[in-house]
N, C-alpha and C positions, 0 to 999 in steps of 0.2 A: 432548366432553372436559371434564370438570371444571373449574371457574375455576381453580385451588389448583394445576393443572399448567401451565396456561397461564401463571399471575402465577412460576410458579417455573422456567418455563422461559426467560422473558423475564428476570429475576433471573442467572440463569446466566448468559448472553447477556451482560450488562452486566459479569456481575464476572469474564468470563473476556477479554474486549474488554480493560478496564482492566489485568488481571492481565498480559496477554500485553505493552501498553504498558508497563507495568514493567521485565520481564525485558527485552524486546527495548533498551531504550534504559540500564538496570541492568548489561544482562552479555552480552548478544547486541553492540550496538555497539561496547562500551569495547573486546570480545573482538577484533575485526577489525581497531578502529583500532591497537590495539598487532602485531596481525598484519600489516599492511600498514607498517607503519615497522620492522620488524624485514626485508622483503620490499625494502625501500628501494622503496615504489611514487612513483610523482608522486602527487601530492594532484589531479588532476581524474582520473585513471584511477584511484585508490583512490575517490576518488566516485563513479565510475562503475560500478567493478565493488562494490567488498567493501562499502562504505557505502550501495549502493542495495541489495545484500543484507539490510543490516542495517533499513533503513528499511520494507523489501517484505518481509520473512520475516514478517508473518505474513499476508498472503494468499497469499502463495507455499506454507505449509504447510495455510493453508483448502484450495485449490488441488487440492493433494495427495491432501489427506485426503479433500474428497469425491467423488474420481475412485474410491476406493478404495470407498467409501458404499454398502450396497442396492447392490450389484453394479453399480454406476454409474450407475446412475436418478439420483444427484443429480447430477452432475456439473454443472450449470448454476450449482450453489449456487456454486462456486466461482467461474465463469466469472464470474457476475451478482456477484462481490465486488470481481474485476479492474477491471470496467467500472464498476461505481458507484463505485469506488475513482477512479478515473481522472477520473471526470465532477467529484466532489469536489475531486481536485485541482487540477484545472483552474480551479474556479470559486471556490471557497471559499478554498483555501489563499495563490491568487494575490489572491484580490478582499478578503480580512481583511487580507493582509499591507497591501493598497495604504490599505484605510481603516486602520489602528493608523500606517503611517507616515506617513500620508497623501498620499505618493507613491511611487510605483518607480521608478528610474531605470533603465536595463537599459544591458546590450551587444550591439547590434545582432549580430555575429554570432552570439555565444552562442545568444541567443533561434533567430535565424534555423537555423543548423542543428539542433536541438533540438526546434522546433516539424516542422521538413518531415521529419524522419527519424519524431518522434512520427506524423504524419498515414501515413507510409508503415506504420508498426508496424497502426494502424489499417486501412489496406486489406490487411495482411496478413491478420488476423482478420477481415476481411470473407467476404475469399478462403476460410478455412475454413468457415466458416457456410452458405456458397453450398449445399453439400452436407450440411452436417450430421454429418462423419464427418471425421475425423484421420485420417492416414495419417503413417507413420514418417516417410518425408520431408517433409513438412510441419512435422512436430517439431523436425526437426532443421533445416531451414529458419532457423527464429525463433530457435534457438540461435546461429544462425551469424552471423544477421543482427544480434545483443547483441555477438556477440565482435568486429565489423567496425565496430560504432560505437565500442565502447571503442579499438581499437585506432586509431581516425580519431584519438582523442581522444590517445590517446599519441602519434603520428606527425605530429599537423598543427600546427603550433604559430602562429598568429595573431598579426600584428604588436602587434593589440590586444586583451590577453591579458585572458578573462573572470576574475569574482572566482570564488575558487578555494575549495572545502569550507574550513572550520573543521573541527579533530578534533572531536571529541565530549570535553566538559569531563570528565575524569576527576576527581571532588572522593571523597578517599578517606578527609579528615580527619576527620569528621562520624561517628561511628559509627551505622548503618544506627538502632540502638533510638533513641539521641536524638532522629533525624529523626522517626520514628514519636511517639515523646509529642508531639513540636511541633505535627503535622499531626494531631491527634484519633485517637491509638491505639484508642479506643473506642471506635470505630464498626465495626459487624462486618465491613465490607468491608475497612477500614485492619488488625483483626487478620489479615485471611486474606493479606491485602498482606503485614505483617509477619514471618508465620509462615513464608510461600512462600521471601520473599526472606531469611529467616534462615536456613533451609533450604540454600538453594541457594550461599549465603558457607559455612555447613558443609564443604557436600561440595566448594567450588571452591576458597576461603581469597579472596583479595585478584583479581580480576576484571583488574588491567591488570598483574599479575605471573604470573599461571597463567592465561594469556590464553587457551591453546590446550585446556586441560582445560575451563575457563569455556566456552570458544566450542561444546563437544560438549555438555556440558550443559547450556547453555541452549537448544540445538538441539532436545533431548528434551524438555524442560519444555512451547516452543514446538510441538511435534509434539500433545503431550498435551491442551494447552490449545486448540490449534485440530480436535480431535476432538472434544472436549468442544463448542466451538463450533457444530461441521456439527452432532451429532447433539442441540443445542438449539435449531438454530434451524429443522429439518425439525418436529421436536414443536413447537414454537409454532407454525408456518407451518399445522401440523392444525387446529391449537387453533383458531385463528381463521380457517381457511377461506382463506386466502389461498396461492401457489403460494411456496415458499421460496425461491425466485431474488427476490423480492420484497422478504425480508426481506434476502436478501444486498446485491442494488443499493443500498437505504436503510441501515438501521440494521449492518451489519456492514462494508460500505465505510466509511462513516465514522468508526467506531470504530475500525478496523484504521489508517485516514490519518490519524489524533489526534495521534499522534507526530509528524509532519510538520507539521502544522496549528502545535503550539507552535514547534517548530524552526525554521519557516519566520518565525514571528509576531517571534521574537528575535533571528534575522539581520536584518530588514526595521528593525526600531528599532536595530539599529547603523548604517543606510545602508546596506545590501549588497542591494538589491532586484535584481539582476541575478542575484544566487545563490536569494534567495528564490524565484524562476519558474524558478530551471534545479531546484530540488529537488523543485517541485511534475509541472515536464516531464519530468524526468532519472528520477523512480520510475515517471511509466506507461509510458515504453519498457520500461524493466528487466520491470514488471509483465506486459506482453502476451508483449514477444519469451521472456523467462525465468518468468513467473511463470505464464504456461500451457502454451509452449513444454514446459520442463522436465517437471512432470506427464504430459505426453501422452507424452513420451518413457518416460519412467520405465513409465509403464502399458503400454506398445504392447509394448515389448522384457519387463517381467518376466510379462506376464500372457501374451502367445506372441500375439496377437491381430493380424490385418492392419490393423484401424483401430479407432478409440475413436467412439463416437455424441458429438454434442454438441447439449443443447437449446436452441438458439437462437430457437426460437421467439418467444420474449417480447424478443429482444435488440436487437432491428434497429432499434429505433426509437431506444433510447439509443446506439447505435452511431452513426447518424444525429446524434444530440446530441453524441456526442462530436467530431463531425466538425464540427458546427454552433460548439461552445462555444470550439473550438478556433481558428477562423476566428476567431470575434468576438475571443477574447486578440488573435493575429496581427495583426490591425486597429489595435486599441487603443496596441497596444506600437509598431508600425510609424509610427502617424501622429504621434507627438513624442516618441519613445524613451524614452517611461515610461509607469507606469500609475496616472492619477491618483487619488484619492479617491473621486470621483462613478463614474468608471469600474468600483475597485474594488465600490459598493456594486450598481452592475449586475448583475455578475458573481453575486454574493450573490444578489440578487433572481432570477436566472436558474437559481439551484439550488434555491432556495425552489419555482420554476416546475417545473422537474426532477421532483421528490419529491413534490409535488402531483399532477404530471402520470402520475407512475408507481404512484402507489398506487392511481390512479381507475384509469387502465388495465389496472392488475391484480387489481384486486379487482372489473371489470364482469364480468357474465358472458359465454359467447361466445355468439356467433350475430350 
């Protein structure tokens, strides 16, 4: 393949990453948070459900979109987004917050149910993989088992009550173009930024007043931009010879949990490190029970099919890591009800390890 496809496939990959963080925290979040207060939800069950939406839409529509892909041959792309996704947050999202505040202090329950429902979501997906093949109830399983934590979360109410979401800062004073000249309108990525999200106030007007027309349209944007995704990061993954769950695990995990990564980084410097690790723990449930759950459902029941393939092949070992990386948080948070600095930079060093460790294994040959 060409260099000039490779370097512009990778190029796409980046500015649809970036673009889809826009929209989703621009007009996908604002859209839910005014929908959930209009719903009168509690603020941990609108975090749990509509705002881990908002945070996981767009591996939830990677997810999607490449079950739909080459007749399903990619489906791993998406799987391999969930799980890098997950390992990410676990490591990176909890271990930066703890170095920038340089400690976390948590809620012992919080954490504690959060991390052993998290490790249960993970032998769920084990449980699939065993075979290789999704079957309807299986699907609906992971659905059930999302709607039975949120609802633990509505019904159980704890003497000692975890910190609880922040909305998402609706600032509507600022017109979209001034922001733009501020942050370097001139850079071609900043006009296609601009152009999209001019675009998309067009067709919607004010994002936390036409909340419910905003929330369908940015649904489409996000659908668009993670097609665009799967089918650039299958062409790069040729380009250079490497399997595209590869590029999913690394470089499209992390860019899709970008959002979270700031989010997380800005509650942790007000003092709120017990919300910081529930938003990092709180998106990979949502992600595995709903963000694959969902898909598999969607596909089994419109395609007419008794089960869907899944390539797990390559998965087992970060699965493994997730199971590993998940233990050592547990550990950390358990032995003085915080996560400190040095611990944080572990954690870091541990994904650094990850990513190291999954490029070599993906790119050895077999035998």
């Amino acid at each position: 393949m060409p260099l000039v496809e490779i370097i512009g496939s990778l190029a796409i990959i980046i500015a649809a990453v970036y673009l889809l963080g826009i929209i989703t925290d621009s007009f996908f979040i604002i859209s839910l948070d005014q929908i959930s207060r209009r719903l009168d939800l509690s603020e941990d069950v609108a975090g749990a459900s509509l705002m881990a939406v908002g945070s996981s839409a767009p591996e939830l529509a990677i997810a999607l979109i490449a079950l739909f892909t080459g007749g399903g041959s990619h489906s791993d792309v998406g799987i391999g987004t969930i799980v890098g996704s997950a390992v990410f947050n676990i490591l990176v999202i909890t271990g930066a917050s703890a170095v920038i505040a340089n400690e976390l202090r948590i809620h012992v329950f919080a954490i504690r149910r959060d991390i052993i429902y998290y490790l249960v979501s993970i032998a769920y997906l084990a449980f699939i993989f065993l075979d290789g093949e999704v079957f309807l109830y299986e699907a609906i399983i992971g659905l059930i088992a999302y709607a039975a934590y949120v609802a633990f979360l509505a019904f159980y109410k704890p003497k000692e009550q975890p910190d609880l979401p922040l909305p998402p800062k609706v600032t509507e004073s600022t017109p979209y173009e001034e922001q733009a000249a501020d942050t370097g309108g001139g850079i071609p990525l900043r006009k296609l930024e601009h152009f999209l999200v001019g675009l998309i106030r067009k067709i919607t007007g004010a994002p936390s007043e036409n909340y419910v027309w905003t929330f369908f349209v940015a649904i489409v944007f996000i659908v668009i931009l993670s097609y665009i995704l799967v089918e650039a990061t299958i062409v790069f993954a040729a380009g250079v010879g490497i399997p595209p769950v590869l590029v999913a695990l690394t470089l499209l995990a992390a860019g899709t949990s970008a959002p979270d990564l700031i989010a997380s980084i800005e509650v942790a410097r007000e003092g709120r490190g017990g919300m910081a690790v529930a938003n990092a723990v709180g998106s990979d449930i949502f992600d595995v029970f709903v963000g694959l759950g969902f898909p598999w459902f969607v596909a089994i029941v419109f395609q007419g099919v008794p089960s869907i393939h899944v390539g797990a092949d390559g998965l087992w070992i970060s699965i493994a890591m997730l199971v590993g990386t998940t233990l050592v948080l547990w550990f950390f948070l358990e032995r003085k009800r915080n996560l400190s600095r040095n611990e944080g930079i572990i954690l870091l060093i541990l994904y650094v390890l990850f990513v190291i460790f999954t490029i070599i294994s993906g790119t050895a040959p077999a035998g």
